[in-house]
ROBAVEX-614504 format. One record per residue: x, y, z of N, C-alpha, C in turn; residue in three letters. Coordinates in steps of 0.2 Angstrom, whole numbers, padded with zeros to 4 digits, always signed. Atoms other than C-alpha are relative to their C-alpha. Example, Ala and Ser with C-alpha at 12.3 -4.5 7.8 and 13.67 -1.06 7.14 Angstrom:
REM ROBAVEX-614504
+0004-0006+0000+0062-0022+0039+0004+0006+0000ALA;-0004-0006-0001+0068-0005+0036-0004+0005+0003SER;
***
This chain:
REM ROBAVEX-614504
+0000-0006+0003-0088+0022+0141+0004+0000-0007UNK;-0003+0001+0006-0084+0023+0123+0007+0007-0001UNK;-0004-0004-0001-0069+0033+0118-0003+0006-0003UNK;-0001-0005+0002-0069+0051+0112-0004+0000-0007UNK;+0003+0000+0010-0071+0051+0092-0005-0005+0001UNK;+0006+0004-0002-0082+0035+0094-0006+0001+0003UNK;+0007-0003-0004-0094+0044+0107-0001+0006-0004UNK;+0003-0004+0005-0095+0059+0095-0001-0001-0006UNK;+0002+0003+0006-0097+0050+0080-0010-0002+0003UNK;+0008+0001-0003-0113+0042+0091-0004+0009-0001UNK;+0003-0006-0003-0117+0058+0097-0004+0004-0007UNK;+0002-0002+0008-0118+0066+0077-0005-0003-0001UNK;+0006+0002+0003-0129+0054+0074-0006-0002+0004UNK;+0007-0001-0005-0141+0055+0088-0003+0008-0003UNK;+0005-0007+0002-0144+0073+0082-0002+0001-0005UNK;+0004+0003+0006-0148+0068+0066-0007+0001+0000UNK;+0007+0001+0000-0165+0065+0071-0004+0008+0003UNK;+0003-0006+0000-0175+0079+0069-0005-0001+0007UNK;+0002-0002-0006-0180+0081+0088+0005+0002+0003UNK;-0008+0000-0004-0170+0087+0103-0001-0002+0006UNK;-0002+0005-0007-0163+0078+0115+0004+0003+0005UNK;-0001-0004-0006-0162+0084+0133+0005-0004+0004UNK;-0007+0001+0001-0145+0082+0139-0001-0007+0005UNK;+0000+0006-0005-0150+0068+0153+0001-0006-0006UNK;+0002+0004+0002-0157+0058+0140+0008-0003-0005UNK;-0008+0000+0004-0138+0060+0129+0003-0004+0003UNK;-0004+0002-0003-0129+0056+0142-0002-0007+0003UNK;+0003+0007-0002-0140+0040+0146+0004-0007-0006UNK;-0001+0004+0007-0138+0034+0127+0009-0001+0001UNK;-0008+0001+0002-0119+0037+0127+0004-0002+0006UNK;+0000+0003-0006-0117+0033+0144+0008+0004+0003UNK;-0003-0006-0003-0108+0048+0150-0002+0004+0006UNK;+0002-0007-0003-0110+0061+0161-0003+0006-0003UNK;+0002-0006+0005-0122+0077+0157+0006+0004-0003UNK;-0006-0005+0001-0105+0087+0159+0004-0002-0005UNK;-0005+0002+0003-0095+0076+0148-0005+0003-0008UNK;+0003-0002+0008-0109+0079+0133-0001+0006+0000UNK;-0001-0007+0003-0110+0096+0135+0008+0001-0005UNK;-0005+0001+0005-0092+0095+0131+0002-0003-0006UNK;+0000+0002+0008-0092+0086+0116-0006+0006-0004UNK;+0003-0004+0005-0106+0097+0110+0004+0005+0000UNK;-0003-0006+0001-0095+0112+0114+0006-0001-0005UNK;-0006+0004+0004-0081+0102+0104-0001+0000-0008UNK;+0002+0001+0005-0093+0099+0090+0000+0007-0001UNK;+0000-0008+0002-0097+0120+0088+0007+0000-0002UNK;-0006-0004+0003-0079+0123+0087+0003-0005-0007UNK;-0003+0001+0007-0076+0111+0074-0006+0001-0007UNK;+0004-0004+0008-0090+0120+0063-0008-0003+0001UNK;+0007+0003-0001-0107+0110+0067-0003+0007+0004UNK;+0006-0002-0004-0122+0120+0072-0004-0003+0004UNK;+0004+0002-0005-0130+0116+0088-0002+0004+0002UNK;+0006-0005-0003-0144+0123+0096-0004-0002+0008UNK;+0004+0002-0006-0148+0122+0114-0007+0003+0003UNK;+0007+0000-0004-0167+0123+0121+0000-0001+0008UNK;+0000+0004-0006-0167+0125+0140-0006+0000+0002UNK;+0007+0001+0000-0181+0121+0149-0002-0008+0003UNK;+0002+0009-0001-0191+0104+0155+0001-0004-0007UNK;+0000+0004+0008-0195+0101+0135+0004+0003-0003UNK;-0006-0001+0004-0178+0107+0128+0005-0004-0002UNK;-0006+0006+0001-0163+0099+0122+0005+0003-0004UNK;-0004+0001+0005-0151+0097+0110-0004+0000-0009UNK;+0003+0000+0005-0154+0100+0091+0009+0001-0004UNK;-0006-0002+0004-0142+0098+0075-0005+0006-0005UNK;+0005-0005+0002-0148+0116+0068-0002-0002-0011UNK;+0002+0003+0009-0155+0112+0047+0004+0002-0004UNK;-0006-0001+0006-0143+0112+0033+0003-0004+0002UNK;-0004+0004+0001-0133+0101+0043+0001-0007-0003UNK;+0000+0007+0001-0130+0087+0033+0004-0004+0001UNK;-0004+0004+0002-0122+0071+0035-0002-0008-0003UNK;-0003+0003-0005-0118+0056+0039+0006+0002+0002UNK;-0005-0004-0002-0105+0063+0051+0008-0003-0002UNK;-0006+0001-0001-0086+0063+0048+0004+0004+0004UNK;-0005-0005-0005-0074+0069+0061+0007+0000+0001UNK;-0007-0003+0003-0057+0076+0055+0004+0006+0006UNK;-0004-0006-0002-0043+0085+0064+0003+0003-0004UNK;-0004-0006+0008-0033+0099+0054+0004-0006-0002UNK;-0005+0003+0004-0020+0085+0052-0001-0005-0006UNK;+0002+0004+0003-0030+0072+0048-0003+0003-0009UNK;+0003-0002+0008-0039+0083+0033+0005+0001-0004UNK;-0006-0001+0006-0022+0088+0025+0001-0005-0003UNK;-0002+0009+0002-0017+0069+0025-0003-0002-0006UNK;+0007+0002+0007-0033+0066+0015+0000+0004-0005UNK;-0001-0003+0007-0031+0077+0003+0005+0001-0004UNK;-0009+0003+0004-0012+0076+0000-0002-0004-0003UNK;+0002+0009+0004-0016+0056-0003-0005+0001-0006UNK;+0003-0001+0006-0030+0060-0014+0001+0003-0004UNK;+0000-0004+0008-0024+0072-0027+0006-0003-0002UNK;-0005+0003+0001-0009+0063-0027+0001-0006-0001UNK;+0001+0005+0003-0015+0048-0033+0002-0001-0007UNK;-0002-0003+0006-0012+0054-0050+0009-0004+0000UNK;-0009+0005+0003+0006+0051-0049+0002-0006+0005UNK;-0003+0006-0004+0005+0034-0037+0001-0005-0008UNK;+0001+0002+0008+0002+0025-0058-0004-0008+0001UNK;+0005+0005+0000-0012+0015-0052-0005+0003+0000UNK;+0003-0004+0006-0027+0019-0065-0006+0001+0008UNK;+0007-0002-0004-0038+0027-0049-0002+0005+0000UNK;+0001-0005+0000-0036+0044-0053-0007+0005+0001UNK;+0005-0002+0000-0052+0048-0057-0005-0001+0007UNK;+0004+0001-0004-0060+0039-0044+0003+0002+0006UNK;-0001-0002-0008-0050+0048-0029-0002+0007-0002UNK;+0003-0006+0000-0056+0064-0036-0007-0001+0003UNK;+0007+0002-0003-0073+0058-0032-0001-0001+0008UNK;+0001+0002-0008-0070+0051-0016+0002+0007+0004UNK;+0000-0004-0005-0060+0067-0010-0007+0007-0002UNK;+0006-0002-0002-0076+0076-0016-0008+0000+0004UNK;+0005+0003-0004-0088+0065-0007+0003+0002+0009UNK;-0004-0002-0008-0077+0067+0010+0000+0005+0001UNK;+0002-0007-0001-0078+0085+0007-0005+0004+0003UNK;+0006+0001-0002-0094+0086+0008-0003+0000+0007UNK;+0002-0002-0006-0096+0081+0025+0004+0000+0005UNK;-0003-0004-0004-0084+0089+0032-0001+0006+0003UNK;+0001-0007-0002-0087+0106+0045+0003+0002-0005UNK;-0001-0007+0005-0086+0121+0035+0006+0001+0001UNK;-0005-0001-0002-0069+0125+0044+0006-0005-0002UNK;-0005+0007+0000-0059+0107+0040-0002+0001-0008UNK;+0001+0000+0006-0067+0111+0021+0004+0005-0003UNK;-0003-0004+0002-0059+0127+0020+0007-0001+0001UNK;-0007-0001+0002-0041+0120+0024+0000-0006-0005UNK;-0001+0004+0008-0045+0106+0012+0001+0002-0007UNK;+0001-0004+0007-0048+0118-0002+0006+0003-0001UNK;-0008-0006+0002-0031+0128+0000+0005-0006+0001UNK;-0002+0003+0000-0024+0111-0001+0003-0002-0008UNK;+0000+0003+0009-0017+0113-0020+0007-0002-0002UNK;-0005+0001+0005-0002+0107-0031+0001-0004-0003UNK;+0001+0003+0008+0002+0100-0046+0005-0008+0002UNK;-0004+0005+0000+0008+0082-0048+0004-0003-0008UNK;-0004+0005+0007+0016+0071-0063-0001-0007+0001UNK;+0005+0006+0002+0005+0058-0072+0004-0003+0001UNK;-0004+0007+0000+0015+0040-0068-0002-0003-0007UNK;+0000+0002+0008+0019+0035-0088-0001-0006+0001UNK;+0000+0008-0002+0019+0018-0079-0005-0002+0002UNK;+0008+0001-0006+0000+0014-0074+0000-0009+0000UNK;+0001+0007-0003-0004-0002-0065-0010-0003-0001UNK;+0006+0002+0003-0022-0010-0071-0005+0000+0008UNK;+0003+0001-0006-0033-0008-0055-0004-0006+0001UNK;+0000+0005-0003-0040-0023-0056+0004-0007+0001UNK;-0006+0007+0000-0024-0033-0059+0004+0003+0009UNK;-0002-0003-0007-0017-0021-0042-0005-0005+0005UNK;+0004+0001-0007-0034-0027-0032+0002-0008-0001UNK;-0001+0008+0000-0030-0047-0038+0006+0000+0003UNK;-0006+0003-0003-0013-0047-0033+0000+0000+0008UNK;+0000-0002-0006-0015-0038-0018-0006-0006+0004UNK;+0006+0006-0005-0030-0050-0012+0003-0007+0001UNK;-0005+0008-0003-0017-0066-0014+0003+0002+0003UNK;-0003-0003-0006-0006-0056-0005-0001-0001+0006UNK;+0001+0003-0006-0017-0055+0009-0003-0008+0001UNK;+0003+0007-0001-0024-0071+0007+0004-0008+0000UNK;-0005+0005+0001-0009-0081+0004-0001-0006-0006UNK;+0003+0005+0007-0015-0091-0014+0005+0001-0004UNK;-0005+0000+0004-0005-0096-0026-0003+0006-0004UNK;+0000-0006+0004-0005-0082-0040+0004-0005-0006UNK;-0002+0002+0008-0003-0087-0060-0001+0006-0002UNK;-0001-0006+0002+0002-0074-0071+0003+0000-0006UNK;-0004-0004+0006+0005-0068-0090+0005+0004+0003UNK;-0007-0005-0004+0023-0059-0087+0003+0002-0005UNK;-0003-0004+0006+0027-0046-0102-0004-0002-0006UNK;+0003-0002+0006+0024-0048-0120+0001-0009-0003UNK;-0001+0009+0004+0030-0068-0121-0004-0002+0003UNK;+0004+0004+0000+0019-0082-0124+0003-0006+0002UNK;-0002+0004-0002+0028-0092-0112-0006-0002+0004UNK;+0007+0002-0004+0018-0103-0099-0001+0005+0005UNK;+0000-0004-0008+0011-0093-0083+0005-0001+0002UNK;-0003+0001-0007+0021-0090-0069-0006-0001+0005UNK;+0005+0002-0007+0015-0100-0053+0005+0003+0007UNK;-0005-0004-0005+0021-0089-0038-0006-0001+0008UNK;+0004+0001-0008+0017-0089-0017+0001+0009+0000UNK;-0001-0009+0001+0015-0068-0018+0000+0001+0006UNK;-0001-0002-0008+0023-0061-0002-0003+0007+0002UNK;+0000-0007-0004+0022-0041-0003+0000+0002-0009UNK;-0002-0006+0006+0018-0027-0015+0001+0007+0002UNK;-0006-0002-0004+0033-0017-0014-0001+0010-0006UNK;-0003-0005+0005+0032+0002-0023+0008+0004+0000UNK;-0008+0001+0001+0050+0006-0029+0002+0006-0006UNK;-0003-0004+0004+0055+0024-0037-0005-0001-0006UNK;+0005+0001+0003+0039+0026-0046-0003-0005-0002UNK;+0005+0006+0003+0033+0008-0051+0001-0006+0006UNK;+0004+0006-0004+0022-0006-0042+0004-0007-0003UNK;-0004+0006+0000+0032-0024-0038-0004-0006+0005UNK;+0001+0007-0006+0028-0040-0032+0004-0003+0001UNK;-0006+0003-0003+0039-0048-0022-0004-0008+0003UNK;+0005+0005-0002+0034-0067-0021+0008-0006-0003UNK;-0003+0006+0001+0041-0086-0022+0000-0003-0006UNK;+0003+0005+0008+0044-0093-0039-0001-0006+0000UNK;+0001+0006+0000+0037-0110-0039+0005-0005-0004UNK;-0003+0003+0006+0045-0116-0055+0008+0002+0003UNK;-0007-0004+0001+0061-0105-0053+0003-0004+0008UNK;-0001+0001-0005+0062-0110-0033+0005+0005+0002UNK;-0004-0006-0002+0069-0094-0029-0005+0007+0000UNK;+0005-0006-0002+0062-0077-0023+0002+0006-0006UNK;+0001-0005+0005+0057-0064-0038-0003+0006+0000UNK;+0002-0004+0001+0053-0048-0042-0006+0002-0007UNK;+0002-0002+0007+0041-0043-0055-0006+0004+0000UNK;+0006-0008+0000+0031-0026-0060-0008-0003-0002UNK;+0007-0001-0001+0015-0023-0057-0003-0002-0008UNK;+0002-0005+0006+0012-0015-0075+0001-0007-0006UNK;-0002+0007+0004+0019-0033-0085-0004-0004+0002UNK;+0004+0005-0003+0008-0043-0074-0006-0002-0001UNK;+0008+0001+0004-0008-0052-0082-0002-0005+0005UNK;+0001+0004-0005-0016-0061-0069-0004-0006-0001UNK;+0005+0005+0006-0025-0077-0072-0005-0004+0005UNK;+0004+0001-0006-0040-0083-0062-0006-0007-0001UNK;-0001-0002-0006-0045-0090-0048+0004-0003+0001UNK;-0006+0002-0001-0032-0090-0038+0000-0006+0002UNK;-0002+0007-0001-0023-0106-0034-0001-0001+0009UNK;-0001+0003-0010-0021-0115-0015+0003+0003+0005UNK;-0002-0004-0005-0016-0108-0002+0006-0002+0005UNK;-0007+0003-0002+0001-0109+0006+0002+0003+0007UNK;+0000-0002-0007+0011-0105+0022+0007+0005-0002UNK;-0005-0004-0001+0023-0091+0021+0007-0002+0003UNK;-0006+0001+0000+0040-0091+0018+0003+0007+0004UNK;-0003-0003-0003+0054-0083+0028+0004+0005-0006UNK;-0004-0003+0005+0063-0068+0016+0010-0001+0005UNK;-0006+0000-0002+0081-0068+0017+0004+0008+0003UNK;-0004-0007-0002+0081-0048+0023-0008+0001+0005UNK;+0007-0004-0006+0071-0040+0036-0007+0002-0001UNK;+0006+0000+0001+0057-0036+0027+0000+0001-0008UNK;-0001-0002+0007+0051-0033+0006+0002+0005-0002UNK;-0003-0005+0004+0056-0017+0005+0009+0002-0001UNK;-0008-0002+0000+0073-0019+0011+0003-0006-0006UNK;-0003+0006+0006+0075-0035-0003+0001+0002-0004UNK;+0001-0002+0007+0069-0027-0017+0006+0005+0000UNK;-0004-0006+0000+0082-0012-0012+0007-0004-0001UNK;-0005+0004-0001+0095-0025-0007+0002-0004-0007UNK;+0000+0005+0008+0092-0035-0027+0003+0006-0002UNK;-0002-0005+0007+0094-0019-0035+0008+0004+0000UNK;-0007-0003+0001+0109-0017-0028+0006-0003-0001UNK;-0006+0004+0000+0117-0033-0032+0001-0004+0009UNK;-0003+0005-0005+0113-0041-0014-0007-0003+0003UNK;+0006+0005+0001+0100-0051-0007-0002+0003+0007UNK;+0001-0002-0008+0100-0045+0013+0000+0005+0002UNK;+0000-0008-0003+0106-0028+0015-0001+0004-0006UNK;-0001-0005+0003+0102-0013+0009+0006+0005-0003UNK;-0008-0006+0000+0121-0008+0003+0001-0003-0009UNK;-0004+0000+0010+0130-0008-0014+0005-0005+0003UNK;-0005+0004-0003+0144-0023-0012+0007+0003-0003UNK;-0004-0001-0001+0156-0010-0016+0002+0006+0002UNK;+0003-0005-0001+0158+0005-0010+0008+0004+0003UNK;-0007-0004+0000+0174+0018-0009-0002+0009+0002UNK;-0002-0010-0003+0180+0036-0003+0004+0003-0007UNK;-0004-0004+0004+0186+0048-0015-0002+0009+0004UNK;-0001-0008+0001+0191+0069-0014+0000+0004-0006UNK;+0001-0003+0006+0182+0078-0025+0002+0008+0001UNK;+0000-0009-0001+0188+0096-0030-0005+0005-0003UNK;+0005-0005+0002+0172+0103-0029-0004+0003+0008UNK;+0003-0001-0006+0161+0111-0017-0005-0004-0001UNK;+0005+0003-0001+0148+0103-0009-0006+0001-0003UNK;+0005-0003+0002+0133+0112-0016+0000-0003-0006UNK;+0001+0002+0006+0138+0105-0032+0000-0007-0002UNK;-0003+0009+0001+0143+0086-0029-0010-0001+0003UNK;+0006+0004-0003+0126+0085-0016-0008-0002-0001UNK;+0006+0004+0001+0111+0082-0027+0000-0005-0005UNK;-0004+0003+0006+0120+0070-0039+0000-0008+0001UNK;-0003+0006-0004+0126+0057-0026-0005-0007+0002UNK;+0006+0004-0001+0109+0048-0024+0002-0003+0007UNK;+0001+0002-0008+0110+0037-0008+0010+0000+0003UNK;-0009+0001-0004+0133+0040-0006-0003+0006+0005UNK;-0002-0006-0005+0137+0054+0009+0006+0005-0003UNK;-0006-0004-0001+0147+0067+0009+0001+0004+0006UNK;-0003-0006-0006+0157+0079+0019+0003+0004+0000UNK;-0003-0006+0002+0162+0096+0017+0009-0001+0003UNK;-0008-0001-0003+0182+0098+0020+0001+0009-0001UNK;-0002-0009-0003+0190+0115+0026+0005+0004-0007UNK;-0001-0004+0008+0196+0118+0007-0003+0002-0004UNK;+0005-0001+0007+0181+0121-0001-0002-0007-0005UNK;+0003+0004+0002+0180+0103-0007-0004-0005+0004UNK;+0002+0004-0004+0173+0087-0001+0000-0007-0002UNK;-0003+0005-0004+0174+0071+0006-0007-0006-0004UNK;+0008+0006+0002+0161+0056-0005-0001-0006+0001UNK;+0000+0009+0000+0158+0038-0001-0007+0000-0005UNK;+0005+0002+0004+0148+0032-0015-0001-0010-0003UNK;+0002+0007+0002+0143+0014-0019-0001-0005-0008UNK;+0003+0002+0008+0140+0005-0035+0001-0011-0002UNK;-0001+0010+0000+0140-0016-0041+0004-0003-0001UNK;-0006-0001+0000+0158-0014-0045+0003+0006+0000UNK;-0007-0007+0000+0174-0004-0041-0001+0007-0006UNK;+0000-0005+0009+0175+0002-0061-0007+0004+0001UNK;+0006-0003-0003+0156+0007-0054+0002+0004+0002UNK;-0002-0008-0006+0161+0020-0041+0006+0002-0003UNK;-0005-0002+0001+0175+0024-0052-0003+0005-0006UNK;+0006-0004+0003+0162+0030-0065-0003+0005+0002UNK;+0007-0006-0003+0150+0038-0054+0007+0006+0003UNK;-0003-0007-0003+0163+0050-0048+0003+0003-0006UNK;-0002-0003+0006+0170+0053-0064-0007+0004-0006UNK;+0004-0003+0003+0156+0060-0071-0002+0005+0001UNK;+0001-0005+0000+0157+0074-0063+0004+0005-0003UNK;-0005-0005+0003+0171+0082-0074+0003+0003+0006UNK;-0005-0004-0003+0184+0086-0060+0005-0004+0003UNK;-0006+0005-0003+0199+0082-0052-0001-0004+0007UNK;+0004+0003-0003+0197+0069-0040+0007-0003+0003UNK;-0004+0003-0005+0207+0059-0026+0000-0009+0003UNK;+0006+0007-0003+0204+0041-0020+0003+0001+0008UNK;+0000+0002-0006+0204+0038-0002+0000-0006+0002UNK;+0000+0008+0000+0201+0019-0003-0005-0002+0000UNK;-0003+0005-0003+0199+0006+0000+0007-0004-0007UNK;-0005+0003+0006+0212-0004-0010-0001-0003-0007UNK;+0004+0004+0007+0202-0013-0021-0002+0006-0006UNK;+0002-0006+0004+0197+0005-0027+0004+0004-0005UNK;-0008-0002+0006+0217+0010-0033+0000-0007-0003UNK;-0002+0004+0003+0218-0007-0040-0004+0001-0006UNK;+0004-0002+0005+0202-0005-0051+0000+0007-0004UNK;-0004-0007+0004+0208+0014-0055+0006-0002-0003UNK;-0005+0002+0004+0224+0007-0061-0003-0004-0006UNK;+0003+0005+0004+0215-0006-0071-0003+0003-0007UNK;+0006-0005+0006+0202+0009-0080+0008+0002-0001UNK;-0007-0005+0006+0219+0019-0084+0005-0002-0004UNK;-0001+0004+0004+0225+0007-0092-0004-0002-0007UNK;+0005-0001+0005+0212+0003-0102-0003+0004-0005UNK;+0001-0004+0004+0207+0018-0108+0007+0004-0001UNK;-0006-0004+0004+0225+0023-0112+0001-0005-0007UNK;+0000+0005+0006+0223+0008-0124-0004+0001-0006UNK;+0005+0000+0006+0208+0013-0132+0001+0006-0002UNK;+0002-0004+0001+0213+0029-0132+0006+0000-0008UNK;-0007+0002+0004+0231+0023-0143-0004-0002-0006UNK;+0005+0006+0006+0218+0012-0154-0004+0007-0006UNK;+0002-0005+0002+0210+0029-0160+0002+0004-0007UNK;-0004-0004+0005+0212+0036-0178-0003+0007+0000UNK;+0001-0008-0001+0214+0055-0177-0005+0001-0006UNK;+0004-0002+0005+0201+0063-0187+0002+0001-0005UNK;-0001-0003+0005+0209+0072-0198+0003-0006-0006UNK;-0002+0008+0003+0218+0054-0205-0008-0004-0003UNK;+0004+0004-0001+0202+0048-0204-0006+0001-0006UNK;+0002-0002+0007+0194+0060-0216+0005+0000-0005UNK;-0004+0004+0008+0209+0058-0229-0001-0006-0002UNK;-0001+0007+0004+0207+0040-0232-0009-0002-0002UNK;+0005+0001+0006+0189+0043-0239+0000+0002-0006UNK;
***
């Protein structure tokens, strides 16, 4: 016996045919029990299809007129999903825009009336990706990807030679599309955007996949951007006590934590690719501030206070500075 969706997909398309099919006869096709096809028809009605039963020796089953398909069969959750992903293709910045409007119009179509009407209340606005990726440079890369070939490639605006790469994974990354692949030439593993990438064809021989040096490409590319190769962390990463509340430190701090303290202020670990890094990212908040550590953290805090006590001695006051024009 086929499964569930499967046997009602058949089923849709056995009523298709402009006859009706008497339930033995259904149940022979789909190889079910009468009682199990009734249920699926009754399945069918509540998800919006008209069906019309004839009883009798010459009755049957009918899909009543108008309904058109070829059938698709959607649950409430699955239709949000498909429509979410379709109108929000817009801001994925691969040039498909157009063409997922179409598709979530074709899909519409042969959806029950009921699975259409929650499609339809499915609205809001996106934000066009200024960064668009060439759809048929996406579908090349992505097919060496799966195919394992080498990949040549224009890369930017220089008229250096190709890059020769083994392409492992296309990774999206805070708005833009990445290839994460083996540089042949370079022999070391790279990064490089979608949207730079001129692909050069056909692709090369076919290789055997390399091990990454982190769990998988999405945690690399997180891991490169942070200054590390394997994990996803920042390699330095420090406590401070900011005098602020929480509500105003918490949408600022991107991937650090916090923790409210019983004064009204709170408690930060933030990360960055050096110390003078985290020493920045908290001082940007214009307030009084605390360190907690690690050691490395008052050392490089001494080191900034320093320095900008220097640069700030090095400063010709304004008003000096306008007399000597």
């Amino acid at each position: 016996m086929t499964t569930s969706p499967a046997r009602m997909l058949t089923l849709l398309s056995l009523l298709q045919t402009p006859r009706d099919w008497p339930g033995r006869e259904l149940s022979d096709r789909l190889g079910v029990s009468p009682r199990t096809v009734r249920r699926d028809v009754d399945r069918l009605r509540e998800l919006g299809y008209r069906i019309s039963a004839v009883k009798g020796p010459y009755g049957g089953y009918r899909l009543s007129a108008g309904e058109e398909l070829p059938p698709l069969l959607f649950d409430d959750e699955q239709a949000v999903a498909i429509a979410v992903a379709l109108r929000s293709v817009a801001s994925s910045g691969i040039g498909v825009a157009e063409g997922a409007a179409r598709a979530l119009a074709t899909v519409r179509q042969v959806m029950p009336s009921a699975l259409r009407h929650r499609v339809d209340g499915i609205r809001f606005s996106t934000t066009d990706n200024p960064v668009t990726v060439d759809r048929g440079t996406f579908e090349t890369v992505g097919a060496a990807v799966r195919d394992r070939q080498v990949l040549r490639f224009g890369y930017g605006d220089t008229d250096a030679a190709p890059r020769r790469t083994e392409p492992h994974a296309v990774v999206a990354r805070h708005g833009r599309w990445y290839l994460l692949a083996w540089d042949l030439d370079r022999e070391d593993w790279r990064s490089f955007r979608l949207d730079r990438i001129d692909p050069r064809t056909p692709a090369g021989p076919g290789f055997a996949p390399r091990t990454l040096p982190a769990p998988d490409a999405t945690t690399y590319l997180a891991a490169r951007a942070k200054g590390s190769e394997t994990e996803d962390r920042w390699p330095c990463v420090g406590e401070v006590v900011l005098e602020l509340p929480p509500s105003a430190v918490a949408p600022w701090i991107g991937d650090g934590e916090l923790r409210a303290l019983d004064d009204g202020s709170c408690a930060v670990t933030i990360g960055s690719w050096s110390w003078t890094g985290v020493l920045a990212s908290v001082a940007r908040f214009d307030a009084p501030f605390r360190i907690i550590g690690p050691p490395a953290l008052f050392e490089a805090a001494t080191a900034l206070a320093g320095r900008l006590s220097e640069a700030s001695r090095a400063m010709v006051p304004h008003t000096e500075a306008a007399g000597t024009r």
